[in-house]
BAROFI-757178 format. One record per residue (C-alpha): residue number from 0; residue in three letters; x, y, z. Coordinates in nm, 2 decimals. Last residue first. Layout:
BEGIN
<n=NUM	res=ALA	xx=X	yy=Y	zz=Z> $
...
//
This chain:
BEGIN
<n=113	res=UNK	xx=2.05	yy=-1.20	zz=-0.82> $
<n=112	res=UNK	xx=2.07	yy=-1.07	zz=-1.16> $
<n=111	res=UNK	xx=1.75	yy=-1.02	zz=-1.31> $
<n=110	res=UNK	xx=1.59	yy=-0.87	zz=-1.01> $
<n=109	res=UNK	xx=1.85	yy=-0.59	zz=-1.06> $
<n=108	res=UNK	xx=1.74	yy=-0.54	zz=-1.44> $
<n=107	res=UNK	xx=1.37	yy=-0.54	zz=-1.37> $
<n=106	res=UNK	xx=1.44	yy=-0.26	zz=-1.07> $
<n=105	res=UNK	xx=1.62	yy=-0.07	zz=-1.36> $
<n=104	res=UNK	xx=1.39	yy=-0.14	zz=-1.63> $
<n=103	res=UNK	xx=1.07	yy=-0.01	zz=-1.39> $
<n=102	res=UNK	xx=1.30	yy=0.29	zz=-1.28> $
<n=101	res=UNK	xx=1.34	yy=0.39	zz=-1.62> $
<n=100	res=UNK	xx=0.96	yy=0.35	zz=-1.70> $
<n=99	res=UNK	xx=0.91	yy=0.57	zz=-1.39> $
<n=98	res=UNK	xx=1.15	yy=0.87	zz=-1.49> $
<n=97	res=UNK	xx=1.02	yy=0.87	zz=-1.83> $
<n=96	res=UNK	xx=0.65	yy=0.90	zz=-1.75> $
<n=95	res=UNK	xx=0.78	yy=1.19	zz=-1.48> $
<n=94	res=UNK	xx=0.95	yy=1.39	zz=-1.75> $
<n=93	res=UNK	xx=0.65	yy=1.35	zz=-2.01> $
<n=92	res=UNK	xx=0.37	yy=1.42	zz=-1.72> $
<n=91	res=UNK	xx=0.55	yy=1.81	zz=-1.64> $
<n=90	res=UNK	xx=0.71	yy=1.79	zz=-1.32> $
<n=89	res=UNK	xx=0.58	yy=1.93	zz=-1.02> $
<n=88	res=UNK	xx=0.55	yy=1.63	zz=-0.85> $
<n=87	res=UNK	xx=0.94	yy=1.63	zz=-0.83> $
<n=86	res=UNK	xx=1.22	yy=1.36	zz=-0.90> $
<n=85	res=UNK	xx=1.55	yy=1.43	zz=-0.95> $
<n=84	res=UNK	xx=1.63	yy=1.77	zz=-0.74> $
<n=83	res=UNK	xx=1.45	yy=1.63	zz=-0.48> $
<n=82	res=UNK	xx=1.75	yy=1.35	zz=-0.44> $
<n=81	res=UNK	xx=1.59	yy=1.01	zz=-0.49> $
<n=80	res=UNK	xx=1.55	yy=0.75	zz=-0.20> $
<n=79	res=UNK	xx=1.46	yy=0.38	zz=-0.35> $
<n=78	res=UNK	xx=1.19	yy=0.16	zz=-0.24> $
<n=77	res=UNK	xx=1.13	yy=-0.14	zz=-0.43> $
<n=76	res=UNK	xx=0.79	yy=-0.34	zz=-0.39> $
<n=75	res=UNK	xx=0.73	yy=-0.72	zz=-0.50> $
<n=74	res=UNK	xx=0.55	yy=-0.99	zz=-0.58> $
<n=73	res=UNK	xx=0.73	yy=-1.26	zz=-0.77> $
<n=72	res=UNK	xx=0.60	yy=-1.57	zz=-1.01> $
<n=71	res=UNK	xx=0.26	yy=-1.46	zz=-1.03> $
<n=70	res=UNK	xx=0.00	yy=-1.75	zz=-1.14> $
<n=69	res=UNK	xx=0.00	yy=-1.91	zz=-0.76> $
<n=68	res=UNK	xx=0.10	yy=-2.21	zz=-0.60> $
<n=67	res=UNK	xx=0.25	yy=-2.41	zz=-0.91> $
<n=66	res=UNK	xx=0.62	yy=-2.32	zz=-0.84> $
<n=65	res=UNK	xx=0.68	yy=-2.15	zz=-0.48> $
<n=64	res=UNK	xx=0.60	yy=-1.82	zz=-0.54> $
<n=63	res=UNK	xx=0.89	yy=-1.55	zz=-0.43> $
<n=62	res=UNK	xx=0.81	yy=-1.28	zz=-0.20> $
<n=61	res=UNK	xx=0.99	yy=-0.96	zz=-0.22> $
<n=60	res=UNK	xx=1.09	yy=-0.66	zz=-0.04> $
<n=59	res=UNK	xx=1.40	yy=-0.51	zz=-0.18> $
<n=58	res=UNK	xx=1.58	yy=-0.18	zz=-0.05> $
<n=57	res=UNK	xx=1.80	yy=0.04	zz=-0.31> $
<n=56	res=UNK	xx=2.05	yy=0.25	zz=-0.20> $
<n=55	res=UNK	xx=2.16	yy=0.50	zz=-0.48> $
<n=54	res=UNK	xx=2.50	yy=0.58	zz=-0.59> $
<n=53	res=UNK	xx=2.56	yy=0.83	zz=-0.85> $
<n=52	res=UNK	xx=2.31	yy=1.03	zz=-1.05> $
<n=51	res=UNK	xx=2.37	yy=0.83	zz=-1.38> $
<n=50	res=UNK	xx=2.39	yy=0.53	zz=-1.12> $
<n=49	res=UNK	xx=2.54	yy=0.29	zz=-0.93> $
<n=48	res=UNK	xx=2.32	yy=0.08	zz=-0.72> $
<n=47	res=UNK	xx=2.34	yy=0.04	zz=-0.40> $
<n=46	res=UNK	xx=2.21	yy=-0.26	zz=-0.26> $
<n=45	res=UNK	xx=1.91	yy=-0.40	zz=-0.01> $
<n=44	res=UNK	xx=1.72	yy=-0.70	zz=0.04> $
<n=43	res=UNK	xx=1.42	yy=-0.80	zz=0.22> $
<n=42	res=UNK	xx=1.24	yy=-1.13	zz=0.23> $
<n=41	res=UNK	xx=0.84	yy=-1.09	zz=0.20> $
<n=40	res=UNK	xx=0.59	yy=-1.22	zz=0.46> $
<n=39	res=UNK	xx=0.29	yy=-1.43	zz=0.24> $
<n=38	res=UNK	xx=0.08	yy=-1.33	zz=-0.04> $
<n=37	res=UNK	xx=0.15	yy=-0.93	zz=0.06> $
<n=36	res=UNK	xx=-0.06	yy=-0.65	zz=0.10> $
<n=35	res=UNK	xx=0.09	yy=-0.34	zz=0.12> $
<n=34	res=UNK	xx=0.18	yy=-0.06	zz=0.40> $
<n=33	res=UNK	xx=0.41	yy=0.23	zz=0.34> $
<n=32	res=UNK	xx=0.63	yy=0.48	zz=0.50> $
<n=31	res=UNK	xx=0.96	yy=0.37	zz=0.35> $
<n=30	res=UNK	xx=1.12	yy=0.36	zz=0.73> $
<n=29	res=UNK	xx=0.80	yy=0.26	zz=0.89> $
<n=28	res=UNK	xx=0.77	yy=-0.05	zz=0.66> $
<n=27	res=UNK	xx=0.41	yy=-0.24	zz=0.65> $
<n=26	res=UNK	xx=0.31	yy=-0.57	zz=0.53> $
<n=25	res=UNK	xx=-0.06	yy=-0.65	zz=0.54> $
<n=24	res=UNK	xx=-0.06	yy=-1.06	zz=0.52> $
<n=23	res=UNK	xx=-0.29	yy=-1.25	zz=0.22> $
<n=22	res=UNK	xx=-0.47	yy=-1.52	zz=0.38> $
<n=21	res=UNK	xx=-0.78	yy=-1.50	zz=0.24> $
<n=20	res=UNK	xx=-0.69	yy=-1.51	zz=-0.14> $
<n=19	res=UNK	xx=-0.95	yy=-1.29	zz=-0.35> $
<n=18	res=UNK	xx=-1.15	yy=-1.49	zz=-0.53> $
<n=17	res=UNK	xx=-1.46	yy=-1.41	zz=-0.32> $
<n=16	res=UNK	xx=-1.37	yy=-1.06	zz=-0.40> $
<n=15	res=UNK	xx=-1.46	yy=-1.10	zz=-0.72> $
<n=14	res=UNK	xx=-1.80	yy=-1.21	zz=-0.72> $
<n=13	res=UNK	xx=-1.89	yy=-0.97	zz=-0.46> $
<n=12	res=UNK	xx=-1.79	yy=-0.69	zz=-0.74> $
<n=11	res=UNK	xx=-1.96	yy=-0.83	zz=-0.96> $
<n=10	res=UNK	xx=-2.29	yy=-0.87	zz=-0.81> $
<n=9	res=UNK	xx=-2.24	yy=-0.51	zz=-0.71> $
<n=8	res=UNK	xx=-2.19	yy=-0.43	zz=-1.02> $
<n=7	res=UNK	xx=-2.51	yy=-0.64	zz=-1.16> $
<n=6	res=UNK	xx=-2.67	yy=-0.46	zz=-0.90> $
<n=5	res=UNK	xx=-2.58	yy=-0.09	zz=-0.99> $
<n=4	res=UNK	xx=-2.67	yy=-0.15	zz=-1.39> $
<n=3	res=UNK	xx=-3.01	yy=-0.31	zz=-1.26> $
<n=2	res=UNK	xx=-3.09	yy=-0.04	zz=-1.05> $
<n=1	res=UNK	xx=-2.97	yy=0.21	zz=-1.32> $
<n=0	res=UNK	xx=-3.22	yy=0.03	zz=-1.58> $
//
């Protein structure tokens, strides 16, 4: 039963990945310290936003689907510098799941109006 549980996931799994797009590009930024896979090269953009903290820089990297190429409309990363005193792993899960949703709405809000 396990061998059959372990193929059929493997199955699966090989299934899946022969979906995947082939030509996807691995985008990486020094500055932000991150590397992410990407449809095709992203555009960046960057503003400060004023905040309940105070002006924060925000930095864009997006790449918009051309219409009928692709069931996403936008991919997308937004890096944005917090002071420590903000934003802390050592916060309990209640503080940090209200940080991140606000920081969702506000990167939804800023794509909304360019």
């Amino acid at each position: 039963m396990k061998n059959t549980q372990s193929l059929c996931l493997l199955l699966a799994i090989t299934l899946l990945c022969s979906f995947a797009p082939a030509d996807w590009i691995a985008f990486q930024n020094t500055e932000g310290n991150f590397k992410i896979l990407f449809p095709r090269q992203p555009q960046q953009t960057e503003q400060d936003v004023e905040t309940g903290i105070g002006k924060l820089k925000v930095t864009l990297f997006m790449y918009q689907v051309d219409k009928y190429k692709d069931d996403n409309m936008l991919y997308g990363i937004n890096v944005t510098n917090y002071p420590d005193t903000m934003i802390s792993s050592d916060f309990k899960d209640e503080i940090l799941d209200k940080f991140f949703a606000g920081s969702v709405s506000g990167a939804a809000k800023i794509l909304t109006e360019q």
